[in-house]
C-alpha positions as CSV (number, residue, x, y, z in Angstrom):
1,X,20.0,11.4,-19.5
2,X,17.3,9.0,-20.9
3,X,18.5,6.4,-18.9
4,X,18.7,8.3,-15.5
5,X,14.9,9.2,-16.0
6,X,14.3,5.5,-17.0
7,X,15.7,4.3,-13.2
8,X,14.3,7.0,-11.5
9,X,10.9,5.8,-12.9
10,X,11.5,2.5,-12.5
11,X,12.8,2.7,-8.2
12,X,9.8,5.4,-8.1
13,X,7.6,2.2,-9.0
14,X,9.2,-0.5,-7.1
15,X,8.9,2.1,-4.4
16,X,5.4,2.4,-4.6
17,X,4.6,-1.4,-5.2
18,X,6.2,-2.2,-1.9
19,X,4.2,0.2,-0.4
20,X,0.9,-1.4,-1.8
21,X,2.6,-4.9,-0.4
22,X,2.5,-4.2,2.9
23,X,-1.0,-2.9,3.0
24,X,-2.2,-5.3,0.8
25,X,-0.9,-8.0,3.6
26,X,-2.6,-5.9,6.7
27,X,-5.7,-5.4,4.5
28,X,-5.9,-9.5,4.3
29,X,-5.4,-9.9,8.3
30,X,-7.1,-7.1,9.6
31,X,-10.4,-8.2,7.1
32,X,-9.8,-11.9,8.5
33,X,-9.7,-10.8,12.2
34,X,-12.6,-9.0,11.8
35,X,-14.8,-11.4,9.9
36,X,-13.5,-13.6,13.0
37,X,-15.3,-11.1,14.9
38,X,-18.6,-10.4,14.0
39,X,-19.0,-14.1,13.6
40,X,-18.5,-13.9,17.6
41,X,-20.3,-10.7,18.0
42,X,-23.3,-12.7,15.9
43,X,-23.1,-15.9,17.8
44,X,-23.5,-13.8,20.7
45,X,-26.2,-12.2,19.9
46,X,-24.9,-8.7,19.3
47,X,-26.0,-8.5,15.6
48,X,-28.9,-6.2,16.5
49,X,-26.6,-2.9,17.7
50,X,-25.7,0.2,16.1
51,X,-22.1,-0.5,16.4
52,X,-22.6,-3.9,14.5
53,X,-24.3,-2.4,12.0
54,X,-21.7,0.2,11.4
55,X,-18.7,-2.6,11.5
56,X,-20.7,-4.0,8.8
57,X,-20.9,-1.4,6.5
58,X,-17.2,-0.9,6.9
59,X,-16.2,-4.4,6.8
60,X,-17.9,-3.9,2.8
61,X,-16.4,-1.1,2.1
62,X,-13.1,-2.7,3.0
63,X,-13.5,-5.3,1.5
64,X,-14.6,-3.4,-1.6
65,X,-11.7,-1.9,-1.1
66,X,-9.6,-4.7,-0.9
67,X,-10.7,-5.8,-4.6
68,X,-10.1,-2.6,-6.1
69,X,-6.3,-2.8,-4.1
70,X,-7.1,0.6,-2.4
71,X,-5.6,-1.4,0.4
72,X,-4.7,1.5,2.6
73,X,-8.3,2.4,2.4
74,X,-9.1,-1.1,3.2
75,X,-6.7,-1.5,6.1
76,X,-8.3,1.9,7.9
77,X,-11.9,0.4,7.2
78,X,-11.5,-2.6,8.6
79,X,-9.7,-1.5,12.0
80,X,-12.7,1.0,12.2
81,X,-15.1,-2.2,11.9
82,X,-12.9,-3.9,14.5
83,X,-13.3,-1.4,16.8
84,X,-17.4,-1.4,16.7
85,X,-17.7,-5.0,17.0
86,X,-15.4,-4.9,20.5
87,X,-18.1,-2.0,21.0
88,X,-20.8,-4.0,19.9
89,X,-19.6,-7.1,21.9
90,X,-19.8,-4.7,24.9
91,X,-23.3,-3.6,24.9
92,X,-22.2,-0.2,23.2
């Protein structure tokens, strides 16, 4: 019985830890992609808008995130900051 409890535990874990794999690899590209893009939105002049200045609090929260490997969080974040720099980029 012990041991049946033991491997339950154990694929419950390796479960989970892929789980936090996958994120943890979106987190990384959607935070690089979107550091890619304020640097655009900035070089273009854009750093002055609402919607930049909201991709920028998310883009720290993400990465905040990231280093405390709430990477779900982090992944949500930074598409959310993605999104207001392709608003910010468009005047918006």
């Amino acid at each position: 019985m012990k041991n049946i409890i033991c491997l339950s535990l154990l694929a419950l874990a390796l479960t989970g830890c892929a789980a936090k794999t996958a994120y943890r690899d979106s987190c990384a590209s959607q935070l690089n992609a979107a550091w890619e893009e304020q640097s655009l939105a900035e070089a273009e002049g854009f750093a002055g808008t609402v919607s930049y200045s909201k991709a920028m609090a998310l883009l720290t929260g993400a990465k905040t995130q990231q280093q405390f490997e709430a990477y779900q969080g982090c992944v949500e974040k930074a598409k959310k900051a993605r999104f207001y720099l392709r608003e910010s980029r468009a005047g918006r």
